[in-house]
PDB file of the backbone (N, CA, C, O) and the ligand in Angstrom, with CONECT records:
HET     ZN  A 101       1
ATOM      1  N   UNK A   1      42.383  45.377  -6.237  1.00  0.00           N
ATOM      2  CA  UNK A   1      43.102  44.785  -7.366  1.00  0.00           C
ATOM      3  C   UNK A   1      42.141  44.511  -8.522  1.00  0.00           C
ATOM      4  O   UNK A   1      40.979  44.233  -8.228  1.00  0.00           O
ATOM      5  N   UNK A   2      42.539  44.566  -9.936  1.00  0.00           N
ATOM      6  CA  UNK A   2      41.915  44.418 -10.946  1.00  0.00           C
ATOM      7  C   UNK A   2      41.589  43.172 -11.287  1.00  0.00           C
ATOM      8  O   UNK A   2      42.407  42.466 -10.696  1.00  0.00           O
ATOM      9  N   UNK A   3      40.864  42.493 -11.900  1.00  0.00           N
ATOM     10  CA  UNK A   3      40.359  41.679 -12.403  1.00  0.00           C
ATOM     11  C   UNK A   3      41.054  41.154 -13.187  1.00  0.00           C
ATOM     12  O   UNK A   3      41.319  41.792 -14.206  1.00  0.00           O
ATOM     13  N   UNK A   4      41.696  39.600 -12.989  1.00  0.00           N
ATOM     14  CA  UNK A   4      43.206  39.486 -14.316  1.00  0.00           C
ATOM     15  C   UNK A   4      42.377  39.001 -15.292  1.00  0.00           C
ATOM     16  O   UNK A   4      43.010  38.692 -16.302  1.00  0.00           O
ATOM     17  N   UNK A   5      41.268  38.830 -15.362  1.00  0.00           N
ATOM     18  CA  UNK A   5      40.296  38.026 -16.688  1.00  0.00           C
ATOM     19  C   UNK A   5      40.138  39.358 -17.652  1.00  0.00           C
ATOM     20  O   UNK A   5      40.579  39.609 -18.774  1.00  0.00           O
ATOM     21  N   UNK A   6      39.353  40.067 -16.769  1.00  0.00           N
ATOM     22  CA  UNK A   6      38.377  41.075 -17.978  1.00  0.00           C
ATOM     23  C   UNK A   6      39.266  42.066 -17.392  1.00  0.00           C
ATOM     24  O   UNK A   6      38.878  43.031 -18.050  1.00  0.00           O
ATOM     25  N   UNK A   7      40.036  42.463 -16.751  1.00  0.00           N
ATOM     26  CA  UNK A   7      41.506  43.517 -16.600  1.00  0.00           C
ATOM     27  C   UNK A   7      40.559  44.763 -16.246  1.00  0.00           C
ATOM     28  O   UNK A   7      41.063  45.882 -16.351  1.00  0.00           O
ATOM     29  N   UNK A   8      39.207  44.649 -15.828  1.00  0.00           N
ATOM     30  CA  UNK A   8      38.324  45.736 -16.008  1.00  0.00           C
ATOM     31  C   UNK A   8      37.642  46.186 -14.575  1.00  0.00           C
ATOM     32  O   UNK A   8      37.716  47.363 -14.220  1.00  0.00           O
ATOM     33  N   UNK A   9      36.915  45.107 -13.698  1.00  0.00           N
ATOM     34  CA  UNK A   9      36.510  44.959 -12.789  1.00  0.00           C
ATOM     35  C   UNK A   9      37.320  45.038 -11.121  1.00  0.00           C
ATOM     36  O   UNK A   9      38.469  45.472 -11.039  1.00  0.00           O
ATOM     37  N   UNK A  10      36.785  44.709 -10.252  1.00  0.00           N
ATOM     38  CA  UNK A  10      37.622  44.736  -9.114  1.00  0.00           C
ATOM     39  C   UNK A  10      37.369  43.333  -8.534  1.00  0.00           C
ATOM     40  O   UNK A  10      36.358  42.735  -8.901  1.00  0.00           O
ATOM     41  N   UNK A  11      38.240  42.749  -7.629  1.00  0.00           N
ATOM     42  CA  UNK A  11      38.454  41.439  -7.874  1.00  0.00           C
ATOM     43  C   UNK A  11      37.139  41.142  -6.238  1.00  0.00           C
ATOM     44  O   UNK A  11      36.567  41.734  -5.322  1.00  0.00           O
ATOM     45  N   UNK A  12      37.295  40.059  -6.748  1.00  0.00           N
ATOM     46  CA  UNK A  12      35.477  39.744  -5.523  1.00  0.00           C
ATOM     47  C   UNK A  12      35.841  39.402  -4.616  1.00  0.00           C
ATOM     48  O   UNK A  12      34.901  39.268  -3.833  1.00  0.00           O
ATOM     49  N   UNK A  13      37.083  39.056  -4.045  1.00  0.00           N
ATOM     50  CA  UNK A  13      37.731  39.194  -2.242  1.00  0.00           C
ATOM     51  C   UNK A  13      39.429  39.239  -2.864  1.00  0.00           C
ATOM     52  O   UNK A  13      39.995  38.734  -3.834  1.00  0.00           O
ATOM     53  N   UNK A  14      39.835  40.101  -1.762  1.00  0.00           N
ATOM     54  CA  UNK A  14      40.829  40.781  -1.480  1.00  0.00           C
ATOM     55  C   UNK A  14      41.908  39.438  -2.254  1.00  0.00           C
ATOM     56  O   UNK A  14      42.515  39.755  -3.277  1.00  0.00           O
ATOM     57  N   UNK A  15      42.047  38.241  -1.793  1.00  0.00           N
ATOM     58  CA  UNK A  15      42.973  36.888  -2.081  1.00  0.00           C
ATOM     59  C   UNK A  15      42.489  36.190  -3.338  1.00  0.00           C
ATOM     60  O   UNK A  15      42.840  35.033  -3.573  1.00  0.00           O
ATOM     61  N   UNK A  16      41.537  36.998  -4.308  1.00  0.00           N
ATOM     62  CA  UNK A  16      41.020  36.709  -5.404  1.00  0.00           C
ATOM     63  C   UNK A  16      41.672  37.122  -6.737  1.00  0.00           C
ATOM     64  O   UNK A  16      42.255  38.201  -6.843  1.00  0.00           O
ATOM     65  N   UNK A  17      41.592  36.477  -7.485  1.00  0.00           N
ATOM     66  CA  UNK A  17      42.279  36.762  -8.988  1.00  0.00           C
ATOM     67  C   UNK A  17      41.380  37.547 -10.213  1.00  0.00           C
ATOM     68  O   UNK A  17      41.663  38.267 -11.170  1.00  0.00           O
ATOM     69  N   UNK A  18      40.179  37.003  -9.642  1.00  0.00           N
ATOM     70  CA  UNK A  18      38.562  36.985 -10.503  1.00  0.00           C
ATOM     71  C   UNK A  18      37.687  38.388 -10.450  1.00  0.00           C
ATOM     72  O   UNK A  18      37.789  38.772  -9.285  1.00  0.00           O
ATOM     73  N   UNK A  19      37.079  39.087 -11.004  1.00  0.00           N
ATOM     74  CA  UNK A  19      35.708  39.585 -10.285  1.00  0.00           C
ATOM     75  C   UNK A  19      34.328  38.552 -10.221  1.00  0.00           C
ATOM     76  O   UNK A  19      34.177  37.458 -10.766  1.00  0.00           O
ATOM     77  N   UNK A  20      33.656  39.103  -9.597  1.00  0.00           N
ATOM     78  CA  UNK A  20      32.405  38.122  -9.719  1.00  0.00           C
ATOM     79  C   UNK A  20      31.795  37.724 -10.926  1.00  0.00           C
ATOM     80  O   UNK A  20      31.140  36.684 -10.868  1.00  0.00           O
ATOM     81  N   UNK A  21      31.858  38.311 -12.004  1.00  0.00           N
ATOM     82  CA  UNK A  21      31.425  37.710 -13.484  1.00  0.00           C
ATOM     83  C   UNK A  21      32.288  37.153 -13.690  1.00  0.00           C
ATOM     84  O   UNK A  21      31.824  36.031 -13.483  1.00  0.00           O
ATOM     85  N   UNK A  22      33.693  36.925 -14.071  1.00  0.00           N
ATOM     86  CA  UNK A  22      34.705  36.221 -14.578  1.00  0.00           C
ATOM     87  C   UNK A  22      34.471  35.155 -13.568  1.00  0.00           C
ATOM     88  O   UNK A  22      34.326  34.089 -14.166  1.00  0.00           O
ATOM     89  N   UNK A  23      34.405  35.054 -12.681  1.00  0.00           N
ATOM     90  CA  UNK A  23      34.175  33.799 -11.948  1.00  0.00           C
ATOM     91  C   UNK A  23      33.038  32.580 -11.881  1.00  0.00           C
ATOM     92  O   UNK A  23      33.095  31.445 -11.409  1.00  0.00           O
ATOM     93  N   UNK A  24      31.925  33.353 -12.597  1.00  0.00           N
ATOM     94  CA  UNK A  24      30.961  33.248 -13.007  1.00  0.00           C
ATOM     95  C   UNK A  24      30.917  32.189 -14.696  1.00  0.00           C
ATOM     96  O   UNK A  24      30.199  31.372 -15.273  1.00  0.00           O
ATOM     97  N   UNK A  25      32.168  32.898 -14.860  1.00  0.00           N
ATOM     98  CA  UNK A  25      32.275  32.137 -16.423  1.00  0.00           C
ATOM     99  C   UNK A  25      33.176  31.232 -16.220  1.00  0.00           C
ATOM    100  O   UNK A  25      32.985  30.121 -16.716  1.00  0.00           O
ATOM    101  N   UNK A  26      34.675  31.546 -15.250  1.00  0.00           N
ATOM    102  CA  UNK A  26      35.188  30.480 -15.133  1.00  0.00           C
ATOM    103  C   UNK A  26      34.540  29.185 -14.561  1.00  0.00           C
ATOM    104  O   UNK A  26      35.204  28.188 -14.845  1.00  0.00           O
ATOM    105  N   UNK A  27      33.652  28.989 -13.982  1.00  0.00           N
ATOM    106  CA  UNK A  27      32.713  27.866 -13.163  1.00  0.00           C
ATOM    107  C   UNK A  27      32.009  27.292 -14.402  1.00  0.00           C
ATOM    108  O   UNK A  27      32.001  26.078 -14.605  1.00  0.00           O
ATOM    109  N   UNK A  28      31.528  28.006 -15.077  1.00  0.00           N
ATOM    110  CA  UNK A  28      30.140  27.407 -16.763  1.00  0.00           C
ATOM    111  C   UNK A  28      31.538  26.765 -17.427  1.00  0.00           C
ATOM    112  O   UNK A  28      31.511  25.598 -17.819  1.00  0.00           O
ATOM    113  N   UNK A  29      32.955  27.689 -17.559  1.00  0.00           N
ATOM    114  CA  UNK A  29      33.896  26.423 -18.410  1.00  0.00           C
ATOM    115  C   UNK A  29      34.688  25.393 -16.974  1.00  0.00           C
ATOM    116  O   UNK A  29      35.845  25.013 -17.151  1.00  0.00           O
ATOM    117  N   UNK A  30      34.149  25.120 -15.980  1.00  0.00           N
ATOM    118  CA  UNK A  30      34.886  24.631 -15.747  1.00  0.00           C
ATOM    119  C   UNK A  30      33.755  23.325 -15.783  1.00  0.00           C
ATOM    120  O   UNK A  30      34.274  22.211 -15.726  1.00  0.00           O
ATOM    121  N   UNK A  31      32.432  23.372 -15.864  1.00  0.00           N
ATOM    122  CA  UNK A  31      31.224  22.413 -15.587  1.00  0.00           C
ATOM    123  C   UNK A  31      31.187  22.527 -16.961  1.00  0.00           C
ATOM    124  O   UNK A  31      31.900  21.525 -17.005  1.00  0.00           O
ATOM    125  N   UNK A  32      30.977  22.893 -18.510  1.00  0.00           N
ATOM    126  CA  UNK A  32      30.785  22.331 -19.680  1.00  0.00           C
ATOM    127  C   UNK A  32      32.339  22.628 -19.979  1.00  0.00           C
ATOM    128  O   UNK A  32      32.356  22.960 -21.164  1.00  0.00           O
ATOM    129  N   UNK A  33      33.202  22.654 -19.649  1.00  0.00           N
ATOM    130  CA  UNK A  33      34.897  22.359 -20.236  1.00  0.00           C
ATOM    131  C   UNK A  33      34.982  23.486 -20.898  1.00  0.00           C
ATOM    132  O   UNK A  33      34.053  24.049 -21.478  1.00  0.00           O
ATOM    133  N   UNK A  34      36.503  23.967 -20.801  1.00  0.00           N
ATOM    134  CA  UNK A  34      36.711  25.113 -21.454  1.00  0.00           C
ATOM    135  C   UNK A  34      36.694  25.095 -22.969  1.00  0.00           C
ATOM    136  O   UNK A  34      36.340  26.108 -23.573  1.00  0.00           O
ATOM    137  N   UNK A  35      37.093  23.890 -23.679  1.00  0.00           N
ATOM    138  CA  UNK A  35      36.572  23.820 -25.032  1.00  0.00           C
ATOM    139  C   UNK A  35      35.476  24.352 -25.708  1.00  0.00           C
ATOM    140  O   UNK A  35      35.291  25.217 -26.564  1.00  0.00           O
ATOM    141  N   UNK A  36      34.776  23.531 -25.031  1.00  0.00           N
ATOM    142  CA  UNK A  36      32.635  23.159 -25.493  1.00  0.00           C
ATOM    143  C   UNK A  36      32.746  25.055 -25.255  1.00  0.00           C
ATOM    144  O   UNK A  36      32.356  25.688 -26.236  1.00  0.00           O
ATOM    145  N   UNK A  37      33.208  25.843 -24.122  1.00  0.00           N
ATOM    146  CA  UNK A  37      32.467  26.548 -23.783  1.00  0.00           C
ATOM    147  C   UNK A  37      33.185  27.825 -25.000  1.00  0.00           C
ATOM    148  O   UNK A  37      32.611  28.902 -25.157  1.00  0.00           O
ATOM    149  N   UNK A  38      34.201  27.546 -25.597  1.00  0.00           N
ATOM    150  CA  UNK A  38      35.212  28.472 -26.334  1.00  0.00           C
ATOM    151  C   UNK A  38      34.445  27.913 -27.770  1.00  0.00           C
ATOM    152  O   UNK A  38      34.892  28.420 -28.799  1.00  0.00           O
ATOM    153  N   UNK A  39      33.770  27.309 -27.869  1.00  0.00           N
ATOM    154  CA  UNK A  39      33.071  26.748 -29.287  1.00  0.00           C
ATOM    155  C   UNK A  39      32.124  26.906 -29.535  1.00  0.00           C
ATOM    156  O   UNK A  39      31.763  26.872 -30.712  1.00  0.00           O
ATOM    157  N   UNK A  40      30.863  27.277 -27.994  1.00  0.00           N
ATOM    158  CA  UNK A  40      29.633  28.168 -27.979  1.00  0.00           C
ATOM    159  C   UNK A  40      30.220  29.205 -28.552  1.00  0.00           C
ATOM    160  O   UNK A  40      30.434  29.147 -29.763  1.00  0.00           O
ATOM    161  N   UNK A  41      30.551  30.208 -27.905  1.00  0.00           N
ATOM    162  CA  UNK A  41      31.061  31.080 -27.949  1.00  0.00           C
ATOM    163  C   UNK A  41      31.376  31.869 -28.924  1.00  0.00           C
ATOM    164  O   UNK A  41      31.046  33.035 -29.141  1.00  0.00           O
ATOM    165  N   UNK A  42      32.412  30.749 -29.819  1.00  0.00           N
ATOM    166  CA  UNK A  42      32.486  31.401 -31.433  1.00  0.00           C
ATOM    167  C   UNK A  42      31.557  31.063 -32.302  1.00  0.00           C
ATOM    168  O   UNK A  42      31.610  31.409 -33.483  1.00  0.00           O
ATOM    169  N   UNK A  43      30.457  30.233 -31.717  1.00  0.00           N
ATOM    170  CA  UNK A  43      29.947  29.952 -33.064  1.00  0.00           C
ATOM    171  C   UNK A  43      28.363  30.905 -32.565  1.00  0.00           C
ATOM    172  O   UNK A  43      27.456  31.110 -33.372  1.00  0.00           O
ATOM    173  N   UNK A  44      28.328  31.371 -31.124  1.00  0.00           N
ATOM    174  CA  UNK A  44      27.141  32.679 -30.869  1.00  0.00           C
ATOM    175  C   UNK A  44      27.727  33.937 -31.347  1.00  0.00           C
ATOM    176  O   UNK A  44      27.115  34.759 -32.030  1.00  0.00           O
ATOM    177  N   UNK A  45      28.963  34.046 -30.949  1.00  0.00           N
ATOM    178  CA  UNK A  45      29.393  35.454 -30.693  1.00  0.00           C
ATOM    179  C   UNK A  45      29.764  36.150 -32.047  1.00  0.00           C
ATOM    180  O   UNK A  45      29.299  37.160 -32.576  1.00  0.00           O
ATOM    181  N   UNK A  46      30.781  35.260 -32.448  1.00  0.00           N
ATOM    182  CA  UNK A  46      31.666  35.337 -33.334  1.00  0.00           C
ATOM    183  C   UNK A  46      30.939  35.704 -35.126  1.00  0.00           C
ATOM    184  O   UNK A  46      31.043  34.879 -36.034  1.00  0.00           O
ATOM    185  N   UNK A  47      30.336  36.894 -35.277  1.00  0.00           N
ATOM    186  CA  UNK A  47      29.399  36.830 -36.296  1.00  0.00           C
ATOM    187  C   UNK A  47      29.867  37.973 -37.459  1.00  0.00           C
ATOM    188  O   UNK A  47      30.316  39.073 -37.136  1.00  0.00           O
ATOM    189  N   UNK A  48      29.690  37.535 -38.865  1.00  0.00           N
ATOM    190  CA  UNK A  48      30.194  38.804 -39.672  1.00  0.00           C
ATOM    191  C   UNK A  48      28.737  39.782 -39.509  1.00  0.00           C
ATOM    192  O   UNK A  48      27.638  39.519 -39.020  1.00  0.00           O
ATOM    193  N   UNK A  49      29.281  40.995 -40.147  1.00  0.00           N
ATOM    194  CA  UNK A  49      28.223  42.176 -39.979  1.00  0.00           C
ATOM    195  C   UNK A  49      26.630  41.596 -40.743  1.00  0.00           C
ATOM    196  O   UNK A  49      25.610  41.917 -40.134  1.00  0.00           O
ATOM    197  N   UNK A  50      26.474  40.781 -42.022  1.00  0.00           N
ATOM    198  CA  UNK A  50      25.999  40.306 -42.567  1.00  0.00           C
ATOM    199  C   UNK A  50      24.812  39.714 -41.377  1.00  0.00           C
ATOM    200  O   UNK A  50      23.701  40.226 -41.239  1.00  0.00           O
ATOM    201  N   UNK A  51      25.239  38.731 -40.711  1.00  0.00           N
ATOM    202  CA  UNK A  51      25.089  37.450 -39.767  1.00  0.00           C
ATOM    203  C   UNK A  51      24.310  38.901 -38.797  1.00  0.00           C
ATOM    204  O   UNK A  51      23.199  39.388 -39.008  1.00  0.00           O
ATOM    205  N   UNK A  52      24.923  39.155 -38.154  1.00  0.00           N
ATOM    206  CA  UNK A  52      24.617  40.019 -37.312  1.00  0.00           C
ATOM    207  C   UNK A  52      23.218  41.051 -37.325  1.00  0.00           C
ATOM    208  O   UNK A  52      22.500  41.334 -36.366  1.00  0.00           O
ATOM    209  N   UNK A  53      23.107  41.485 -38.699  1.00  0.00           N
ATOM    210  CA  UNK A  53      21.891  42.902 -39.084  1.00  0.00           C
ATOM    211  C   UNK A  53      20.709  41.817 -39.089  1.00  0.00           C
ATOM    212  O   UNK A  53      19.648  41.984 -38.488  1.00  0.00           O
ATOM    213  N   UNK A  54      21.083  40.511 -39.964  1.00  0.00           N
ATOM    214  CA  UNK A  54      19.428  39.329 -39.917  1.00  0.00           C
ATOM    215  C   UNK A  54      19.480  38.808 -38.996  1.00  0.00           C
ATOM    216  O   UNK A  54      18.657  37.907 -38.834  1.00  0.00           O
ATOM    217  N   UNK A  55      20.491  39.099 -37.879  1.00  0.00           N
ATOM    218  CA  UNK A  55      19.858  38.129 -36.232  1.00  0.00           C
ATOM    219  C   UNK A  55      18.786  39.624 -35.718  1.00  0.00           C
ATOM    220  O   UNK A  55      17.577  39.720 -35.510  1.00  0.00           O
ATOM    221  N   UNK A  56      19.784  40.503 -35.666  1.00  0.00           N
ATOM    222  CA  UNK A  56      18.890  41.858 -34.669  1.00  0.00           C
ATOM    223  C   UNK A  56      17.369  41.727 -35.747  1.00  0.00           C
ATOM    224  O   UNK A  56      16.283  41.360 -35.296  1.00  0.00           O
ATOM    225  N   UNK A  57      17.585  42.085 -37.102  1.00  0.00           N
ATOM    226  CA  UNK A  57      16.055  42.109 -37.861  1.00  0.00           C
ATOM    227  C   UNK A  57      15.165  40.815 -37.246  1.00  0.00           C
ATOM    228  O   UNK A  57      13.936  40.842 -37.175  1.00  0.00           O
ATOM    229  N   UNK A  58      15.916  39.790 -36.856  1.00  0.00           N
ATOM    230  CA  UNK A  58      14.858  38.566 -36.644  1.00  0.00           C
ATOM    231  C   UNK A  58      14.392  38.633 -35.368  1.00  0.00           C
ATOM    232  O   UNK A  58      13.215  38.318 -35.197  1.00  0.00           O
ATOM    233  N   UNK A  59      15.075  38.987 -34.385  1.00  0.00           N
ATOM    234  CA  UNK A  59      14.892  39.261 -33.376  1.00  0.00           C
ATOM    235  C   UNK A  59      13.644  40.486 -32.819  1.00  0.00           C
ATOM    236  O   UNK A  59      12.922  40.369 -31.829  1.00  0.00           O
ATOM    237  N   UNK A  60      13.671  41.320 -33.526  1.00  0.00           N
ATOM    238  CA  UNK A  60      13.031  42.655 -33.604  1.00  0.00           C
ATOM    239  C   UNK A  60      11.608  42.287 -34.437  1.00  0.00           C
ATOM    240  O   UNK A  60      10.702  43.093 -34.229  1.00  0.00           O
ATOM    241  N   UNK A  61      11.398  41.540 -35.052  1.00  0.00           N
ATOM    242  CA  UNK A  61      10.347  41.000 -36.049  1.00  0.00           C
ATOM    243  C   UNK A  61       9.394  39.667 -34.918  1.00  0.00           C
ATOM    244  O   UNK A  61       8.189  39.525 -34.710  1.00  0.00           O
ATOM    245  N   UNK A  62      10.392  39.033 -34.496  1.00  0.00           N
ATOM    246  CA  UNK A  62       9.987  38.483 -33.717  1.00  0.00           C
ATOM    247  C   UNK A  62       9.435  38.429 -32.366  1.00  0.00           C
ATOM    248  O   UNK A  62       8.411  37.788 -32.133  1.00  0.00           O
ATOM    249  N   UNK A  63      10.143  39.150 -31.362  1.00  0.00           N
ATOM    250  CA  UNK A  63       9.529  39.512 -29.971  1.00  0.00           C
ATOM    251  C   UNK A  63       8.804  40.767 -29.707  1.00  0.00           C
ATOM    252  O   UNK A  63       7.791  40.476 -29.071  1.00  0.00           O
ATOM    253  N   UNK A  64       8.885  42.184 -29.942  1.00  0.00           N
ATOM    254  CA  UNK A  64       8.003  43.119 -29.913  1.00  0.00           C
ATOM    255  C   UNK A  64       8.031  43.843 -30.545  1.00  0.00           C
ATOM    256  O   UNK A  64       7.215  44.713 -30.241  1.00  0.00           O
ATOM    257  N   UNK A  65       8.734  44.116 -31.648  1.00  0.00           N
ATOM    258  CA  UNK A  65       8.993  44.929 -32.783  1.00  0.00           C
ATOM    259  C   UNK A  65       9.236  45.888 -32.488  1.00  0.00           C
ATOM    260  O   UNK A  65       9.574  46.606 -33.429  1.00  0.00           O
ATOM    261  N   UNK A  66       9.241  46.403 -31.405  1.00  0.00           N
ATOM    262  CA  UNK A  66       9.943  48.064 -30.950  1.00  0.00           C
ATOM    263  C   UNK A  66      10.500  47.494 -29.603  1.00  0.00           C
ATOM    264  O   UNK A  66      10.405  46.380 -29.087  1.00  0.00           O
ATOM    265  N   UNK A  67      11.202  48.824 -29.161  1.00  0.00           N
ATOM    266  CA  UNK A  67      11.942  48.514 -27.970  1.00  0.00           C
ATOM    267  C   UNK A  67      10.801  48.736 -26.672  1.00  0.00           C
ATOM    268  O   UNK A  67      11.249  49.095 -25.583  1.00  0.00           O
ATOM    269  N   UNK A  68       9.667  48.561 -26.797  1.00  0.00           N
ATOM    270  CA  UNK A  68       8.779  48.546 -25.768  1.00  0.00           C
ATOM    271  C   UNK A  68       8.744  46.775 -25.526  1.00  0.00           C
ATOM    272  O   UNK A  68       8.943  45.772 -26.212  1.00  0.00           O
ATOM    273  N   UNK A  69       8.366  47.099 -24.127  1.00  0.00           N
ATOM    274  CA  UNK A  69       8.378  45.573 -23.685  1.00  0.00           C
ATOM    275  C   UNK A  69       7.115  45.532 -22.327  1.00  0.00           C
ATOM    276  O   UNK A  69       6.957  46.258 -21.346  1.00  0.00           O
ATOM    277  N   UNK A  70       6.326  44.252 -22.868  1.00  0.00           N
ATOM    278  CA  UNK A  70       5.227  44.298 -21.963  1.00  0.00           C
ATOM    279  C   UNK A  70       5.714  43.352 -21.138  1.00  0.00           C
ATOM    280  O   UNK A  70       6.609  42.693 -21.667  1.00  0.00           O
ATOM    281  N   UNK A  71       5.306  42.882 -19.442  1.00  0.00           N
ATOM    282  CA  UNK A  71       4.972  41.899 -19.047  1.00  0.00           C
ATOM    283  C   UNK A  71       4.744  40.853 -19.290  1.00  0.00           C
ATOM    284  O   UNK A  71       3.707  40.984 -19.940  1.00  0.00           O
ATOM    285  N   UNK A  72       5.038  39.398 -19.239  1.00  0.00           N
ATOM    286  CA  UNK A  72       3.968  38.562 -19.307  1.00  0.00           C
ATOM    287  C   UNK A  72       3.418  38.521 -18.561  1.00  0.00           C
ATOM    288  O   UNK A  72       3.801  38.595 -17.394  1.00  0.00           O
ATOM    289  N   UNK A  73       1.684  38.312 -19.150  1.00  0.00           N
ATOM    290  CA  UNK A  73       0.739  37.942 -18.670  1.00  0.00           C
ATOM    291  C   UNK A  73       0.921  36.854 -17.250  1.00  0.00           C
ATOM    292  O   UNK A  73       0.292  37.122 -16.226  1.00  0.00           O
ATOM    293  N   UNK A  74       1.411  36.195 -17.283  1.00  0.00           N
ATOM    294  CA  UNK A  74       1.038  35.169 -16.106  1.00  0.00           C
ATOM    295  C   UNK A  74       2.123  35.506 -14.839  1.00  0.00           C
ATOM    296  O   UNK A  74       2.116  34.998 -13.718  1.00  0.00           O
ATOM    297  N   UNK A  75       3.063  36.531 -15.384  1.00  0.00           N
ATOM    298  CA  UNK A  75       3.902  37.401 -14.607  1.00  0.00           C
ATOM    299  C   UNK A  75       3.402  37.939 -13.189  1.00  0.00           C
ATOM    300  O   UNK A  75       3.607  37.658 -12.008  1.00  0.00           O
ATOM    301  N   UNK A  76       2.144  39.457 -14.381  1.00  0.00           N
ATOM    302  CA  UNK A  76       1.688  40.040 -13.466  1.00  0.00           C
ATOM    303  C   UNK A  76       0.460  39.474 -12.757  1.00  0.00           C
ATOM    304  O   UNK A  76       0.206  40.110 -11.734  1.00  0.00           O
ATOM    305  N   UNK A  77      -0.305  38.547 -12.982  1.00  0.00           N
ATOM    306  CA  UNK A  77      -1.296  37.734 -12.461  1.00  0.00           C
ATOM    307  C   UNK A  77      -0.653  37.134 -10.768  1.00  0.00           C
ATOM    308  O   UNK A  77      -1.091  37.229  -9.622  1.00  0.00           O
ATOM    309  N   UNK A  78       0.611  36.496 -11.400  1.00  0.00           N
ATOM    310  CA  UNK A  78       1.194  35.719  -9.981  1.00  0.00           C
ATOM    311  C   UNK A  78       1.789  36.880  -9.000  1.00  0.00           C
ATOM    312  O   UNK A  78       2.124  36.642  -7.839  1.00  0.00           O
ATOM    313  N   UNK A  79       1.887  38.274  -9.662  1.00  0.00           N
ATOM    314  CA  UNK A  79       2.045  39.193  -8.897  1.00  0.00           C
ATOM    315  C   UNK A  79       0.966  39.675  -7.968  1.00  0.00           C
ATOM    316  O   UNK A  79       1.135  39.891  -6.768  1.00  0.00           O
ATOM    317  N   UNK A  80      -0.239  39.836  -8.678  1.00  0.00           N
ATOM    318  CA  UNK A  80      -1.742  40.041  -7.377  1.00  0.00           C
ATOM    319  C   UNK A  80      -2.098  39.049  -6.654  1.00  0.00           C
ATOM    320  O   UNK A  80      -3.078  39.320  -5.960  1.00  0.00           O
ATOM    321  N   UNK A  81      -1.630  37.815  -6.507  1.00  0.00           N
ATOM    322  CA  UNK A  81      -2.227  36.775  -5.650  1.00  0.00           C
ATOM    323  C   UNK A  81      -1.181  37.261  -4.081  1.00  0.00           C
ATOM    324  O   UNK A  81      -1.325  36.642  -3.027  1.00  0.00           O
TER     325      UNK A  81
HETATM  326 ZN    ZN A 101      36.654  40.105 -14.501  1.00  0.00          ZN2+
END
């Protein structure tokens, strides 16, 4: 059976309504309220094209400037011990 949230997924036990991500989100609104969590939401998600090109530019300026991505350092360190 399909997923009645995201109508997309397959539902995460047979007597389930949910898939495992939708269930995932229903639990975050059911612990910060479905309000708070519908008000993140529009005020992350919800962006004109404007809003949107100076988040990715800030973003891209800010963490590695290309789509290469290193390790952190103290990552791979706690990885050789
Ligand atoms: Zn779903």
């Amino acid at each position: 059976m399909t997923c009645r949230f995201c109508e997309a997924k397959q539902v995460e036990h047979w007597f389930g309504s949910w898939c495992s991500q939708c269930r995932q989100i229903k639990n975050l609104c059911n612990v910060y309220g479905y309000e708070r969590v519908l008000e993140i939401l529009k005020k992350c998600c919800i962006r004109d094209e404007d809003q949107l090109e100076k988040k990715i530019e800030k973003h891209k300026k800010q963490d590695h400037g290309d789509e290469s991505y290193e390790k952190p350092k103290t990552r791979s360190k706690a990885e050789k011990i």
